[in-house]
Structure formats: structure tokens, C-alpha cells
C-alpha positions as a Markdown table, in Angstrom:
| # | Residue | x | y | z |
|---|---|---|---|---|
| 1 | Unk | -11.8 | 24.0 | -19.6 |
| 2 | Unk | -14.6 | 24.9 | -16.9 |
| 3 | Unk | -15.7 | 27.7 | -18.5 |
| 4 | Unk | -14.6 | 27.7 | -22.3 |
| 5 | Unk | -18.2 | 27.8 | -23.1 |
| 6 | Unk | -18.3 | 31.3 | -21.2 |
| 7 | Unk | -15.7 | 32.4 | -22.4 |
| 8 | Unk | -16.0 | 31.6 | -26.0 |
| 9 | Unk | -19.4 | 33.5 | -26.1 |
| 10 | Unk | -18.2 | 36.6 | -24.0 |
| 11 | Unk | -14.5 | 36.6 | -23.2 |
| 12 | Unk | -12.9 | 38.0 | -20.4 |
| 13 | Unk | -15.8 | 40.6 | -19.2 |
| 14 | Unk | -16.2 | 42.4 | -15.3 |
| 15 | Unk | -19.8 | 44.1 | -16.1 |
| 16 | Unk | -22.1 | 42.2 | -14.0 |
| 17 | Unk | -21.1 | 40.1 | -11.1 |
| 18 | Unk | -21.6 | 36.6 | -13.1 |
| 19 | Unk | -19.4 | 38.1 | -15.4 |
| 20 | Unk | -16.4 | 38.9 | -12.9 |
| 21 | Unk | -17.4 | 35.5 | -11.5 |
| 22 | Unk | -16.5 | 33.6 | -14.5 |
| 23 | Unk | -14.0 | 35.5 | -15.7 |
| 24 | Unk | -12.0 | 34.8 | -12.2 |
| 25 | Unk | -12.8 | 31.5 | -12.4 |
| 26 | Unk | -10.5 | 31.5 | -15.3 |
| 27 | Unk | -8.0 | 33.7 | -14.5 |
| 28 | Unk | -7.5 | 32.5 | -10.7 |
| 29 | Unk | -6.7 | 28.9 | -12.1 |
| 30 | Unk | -4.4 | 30.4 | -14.3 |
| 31 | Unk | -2.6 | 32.5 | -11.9 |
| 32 | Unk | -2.4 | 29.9 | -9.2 |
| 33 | Unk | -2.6 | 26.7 | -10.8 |
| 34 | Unk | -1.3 | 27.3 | -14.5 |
| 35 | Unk | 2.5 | 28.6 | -12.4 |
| 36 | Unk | 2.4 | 26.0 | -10.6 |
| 37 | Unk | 2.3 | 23.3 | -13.1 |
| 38 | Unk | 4.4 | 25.3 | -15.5 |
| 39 | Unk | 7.5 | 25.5 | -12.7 |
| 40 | Unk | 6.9 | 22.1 | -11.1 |
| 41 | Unk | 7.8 | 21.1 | -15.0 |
| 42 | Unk | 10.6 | 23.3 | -15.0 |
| 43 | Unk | 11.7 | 22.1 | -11.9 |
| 44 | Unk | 11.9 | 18.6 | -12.9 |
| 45 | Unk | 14.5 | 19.8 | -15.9 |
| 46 | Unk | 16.2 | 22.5 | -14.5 |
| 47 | Unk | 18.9 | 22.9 | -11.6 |
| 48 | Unk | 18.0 | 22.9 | -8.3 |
| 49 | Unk | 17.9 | 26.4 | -7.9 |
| 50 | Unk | 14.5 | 25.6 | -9.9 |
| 51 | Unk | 13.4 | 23.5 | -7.5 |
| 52 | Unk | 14.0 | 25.9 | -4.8 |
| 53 | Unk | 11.7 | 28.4 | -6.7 |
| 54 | Unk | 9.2 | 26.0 | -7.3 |
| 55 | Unk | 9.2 | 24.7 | -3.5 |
| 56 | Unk | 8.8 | 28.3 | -2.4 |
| 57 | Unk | 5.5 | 29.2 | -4.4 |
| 58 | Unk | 4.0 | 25.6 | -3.4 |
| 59 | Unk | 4.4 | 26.8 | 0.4 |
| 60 | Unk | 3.5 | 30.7 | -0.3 |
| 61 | Unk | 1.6 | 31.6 | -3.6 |
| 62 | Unk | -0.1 | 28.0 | -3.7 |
| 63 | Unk | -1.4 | 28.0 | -0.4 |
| 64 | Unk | -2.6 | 31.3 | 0.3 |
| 65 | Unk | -3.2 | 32.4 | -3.1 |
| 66 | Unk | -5.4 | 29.4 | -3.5 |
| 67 | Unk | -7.5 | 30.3 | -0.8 |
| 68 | Unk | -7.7 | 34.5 | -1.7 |
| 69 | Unk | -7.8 | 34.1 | -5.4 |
| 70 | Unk | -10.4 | 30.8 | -5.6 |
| 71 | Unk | -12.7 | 32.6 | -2.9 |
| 72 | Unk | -13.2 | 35.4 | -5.5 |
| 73 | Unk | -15.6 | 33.1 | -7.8 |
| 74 | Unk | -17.7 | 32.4 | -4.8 |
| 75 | Unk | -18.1 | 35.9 | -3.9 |
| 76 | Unk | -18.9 | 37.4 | -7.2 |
| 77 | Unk | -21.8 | 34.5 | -7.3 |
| 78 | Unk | -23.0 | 35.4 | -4.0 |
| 79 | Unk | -23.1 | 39.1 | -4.5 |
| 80 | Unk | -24.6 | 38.6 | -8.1 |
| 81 | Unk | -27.4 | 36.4 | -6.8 |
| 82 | Unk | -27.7 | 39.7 | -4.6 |
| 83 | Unk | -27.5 | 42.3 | -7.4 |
| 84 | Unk | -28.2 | 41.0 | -10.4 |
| 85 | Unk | -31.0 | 39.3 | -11.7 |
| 86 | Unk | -31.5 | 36.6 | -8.6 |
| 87 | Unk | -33.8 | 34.0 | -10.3 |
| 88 | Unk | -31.4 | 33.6 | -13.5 |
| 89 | Unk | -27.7 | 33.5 | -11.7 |
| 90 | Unk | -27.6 | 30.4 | -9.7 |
| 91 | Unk | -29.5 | 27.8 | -12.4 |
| 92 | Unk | -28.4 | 25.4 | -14.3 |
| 93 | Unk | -24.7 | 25.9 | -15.5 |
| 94 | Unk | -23.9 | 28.5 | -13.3 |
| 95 | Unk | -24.8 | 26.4 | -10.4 |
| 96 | Unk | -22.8 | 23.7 | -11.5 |
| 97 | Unk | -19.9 | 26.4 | -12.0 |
| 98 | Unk | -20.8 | 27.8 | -8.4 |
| 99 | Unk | -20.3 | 24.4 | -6.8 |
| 100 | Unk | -17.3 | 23.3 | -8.6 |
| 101 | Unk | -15.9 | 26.8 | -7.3 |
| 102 | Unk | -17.0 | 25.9 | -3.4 |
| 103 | Unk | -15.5 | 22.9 | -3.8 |
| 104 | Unk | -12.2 | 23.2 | -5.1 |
| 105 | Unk | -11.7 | 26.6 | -2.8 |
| 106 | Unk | -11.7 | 24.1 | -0.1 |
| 107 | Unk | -9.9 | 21.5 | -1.8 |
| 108 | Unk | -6.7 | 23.2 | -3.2 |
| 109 | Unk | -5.7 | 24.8 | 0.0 |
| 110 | Unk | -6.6 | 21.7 | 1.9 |
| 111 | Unk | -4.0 | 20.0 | 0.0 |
| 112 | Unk | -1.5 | 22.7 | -0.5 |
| 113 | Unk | -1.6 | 22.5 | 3.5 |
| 114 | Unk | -1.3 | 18.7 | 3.9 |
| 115 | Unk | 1.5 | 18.6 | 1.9 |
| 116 | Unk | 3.4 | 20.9 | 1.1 |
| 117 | Unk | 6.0 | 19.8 | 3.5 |
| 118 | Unk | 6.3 | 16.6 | 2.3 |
| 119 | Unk | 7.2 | 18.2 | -1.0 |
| 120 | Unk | 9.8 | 20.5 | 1.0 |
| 121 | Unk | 11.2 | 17.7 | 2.3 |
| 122 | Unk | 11.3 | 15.7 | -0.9 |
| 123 | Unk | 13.2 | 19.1 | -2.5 |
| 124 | Unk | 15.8 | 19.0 | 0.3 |
């Protein structure tokens, strides 16, 4: 996982702002992306009232929560290159961990938006 080294060495932790930055790196995958796969499995063994479920958090929880809960990385960098100690947040790994963030914060909504309809129409 992105951050297993973090995590492994300090665990889930919200002291400094690099902390709460990898820490919700973790956690919003989890929440957002860790569902989804879970019920789009579900929904490929269960009725179609599962499908129905699953088809609903694609088009609410995994567009917009993608875009509230994967933002909260890139904050938490920005304000702890503000707060913390500037020259040591943004090298190395953490930049690495700060780009990957900016990146897929565009990218999961992006493709939440172009198509989840598809997949509602597929569900149909």
C-alpha cells in the first residue's frame, strides 16, 4: 500500500499535519475506494437489489466523496508545509506521496463523472 511504510512506523496518528496527511491518505482510500470494490463484488454475486446499492454509491459516495475525502491529503500537506517544519515536509517520500495524492484527487472523480452512467445503464 501507498503508505504501509508510514504506517507501519507510526500508525494511524493526527499530531502534526503530515501525520493527518498520511493518515487520510489511508483512511480516505479505504472509505471511498475499499466500499466500493467490496459491493461492486457483492454486487456481482448477489441479487439485484445489490446492484442497485452498489449503482447508487458509484453515482453519490464515489463521486463526491472522492473529491471531499481525497482533497483532505492535499490540504493537510499544504497546511503542514505552512506549520510544520517547511524544509522537511515536502522532500523526498512525502513529495512523492503529495503528488500521487494531486493526482488521483483529480483522477477518481474524473472517472466517477465520465462513467458512472454508463454503469447505471449497464445496472438497468
Amino acid at each position: 500500500m501507498l503508505v504501509q511504510d508510514y504506517i507501519n512506523i507510526t500508525g494511524l496518528s493526527f499530531i502534526t499535519w503530515e501525520d493527518a496527511a498520511y493518515s487520510t491518505i489511508w483512511l480516505s482510500f479505504f472509505m471511498v475506494s475499499g466500499t466500493e470494490l467490496i459491493l461492486g463484488l457483492f454486487s456481482l454475486m448477489a441479487p439485484l437489489d445489490m446492484m442497485n446499492t452498489y449503482l447508487t454509491w458509484v453515482d453519490f459516495a464515489g463521486t463526491l466523496g472522492s473529491l471531499v475525502f481525497y482533497a483532505l491529503p492535499v490540504i493537510f500537506f499544504i497546511l503542514a508545509t505552512s506549520s510544520d517544519t517547511p524544509a522537511l515536509v515536502l522532500q523526498g517520500k512525502s513529495l512523492a506521496y503529495f503528488i500521487v495524492s494531486i493526482v488521483m484527487w483529480v483522477f477518481i472523480p474524473t472517472v466517477h463523472f465520465t462513467t458512472a452512467q454508463g454503469i447505471k445503464a449497464y445496472g438497468k
